[in-house]
C-alpha positions, -999 to 999 in steps of 0.1 A, spaced: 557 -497 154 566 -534 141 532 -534 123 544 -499 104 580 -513 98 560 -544 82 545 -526 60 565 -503 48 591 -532 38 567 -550 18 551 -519 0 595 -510 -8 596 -546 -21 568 -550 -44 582 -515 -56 612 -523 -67 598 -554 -82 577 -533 -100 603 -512 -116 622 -540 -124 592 -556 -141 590 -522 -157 625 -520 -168 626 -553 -182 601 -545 -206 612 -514 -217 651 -532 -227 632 -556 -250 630 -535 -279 644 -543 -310 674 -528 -314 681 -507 -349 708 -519 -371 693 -499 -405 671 -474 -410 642 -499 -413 632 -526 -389 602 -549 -387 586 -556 -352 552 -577 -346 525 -552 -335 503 -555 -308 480 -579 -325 509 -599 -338 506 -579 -374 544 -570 -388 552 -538 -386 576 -516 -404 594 -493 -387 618 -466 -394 648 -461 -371 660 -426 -361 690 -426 -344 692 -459 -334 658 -462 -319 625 -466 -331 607 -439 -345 575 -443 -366 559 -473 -373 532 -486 -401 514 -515 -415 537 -530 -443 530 -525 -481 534 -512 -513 
């Protein structure tokens, strides 16, 4: 019965770690003060982005 208390602590742990991780992440975004914002993409690449009220909505590669 200890063994099964144990376990079930450390598996209600490493979740709430997790969603914590998880949340952390998801507040980083760049926030929206315009209708356009510029984020680095995934490869490090800017990105322009148009804002939709007050989060991101579409993003491209920047140009003419």
């Amino acid at each position: 019965m200890k063994l099964a208390g144990g376990i079930l602590t450390v598996l209600l742990a490493a979740a709430v770690l997790l969603a914590l991780l998880i949340f952390g992440q998801a507040r980083q975004s760049p926030t929206c003060g315009s209708q356009v914002a510029i984020v680095k993409g995934p490869a490090g690449q800017p990105l322009e982005c148009v804002c939709f009220e007050g989060s991101l909505s579409t993003c491209f590669d920047p140009g003419p």
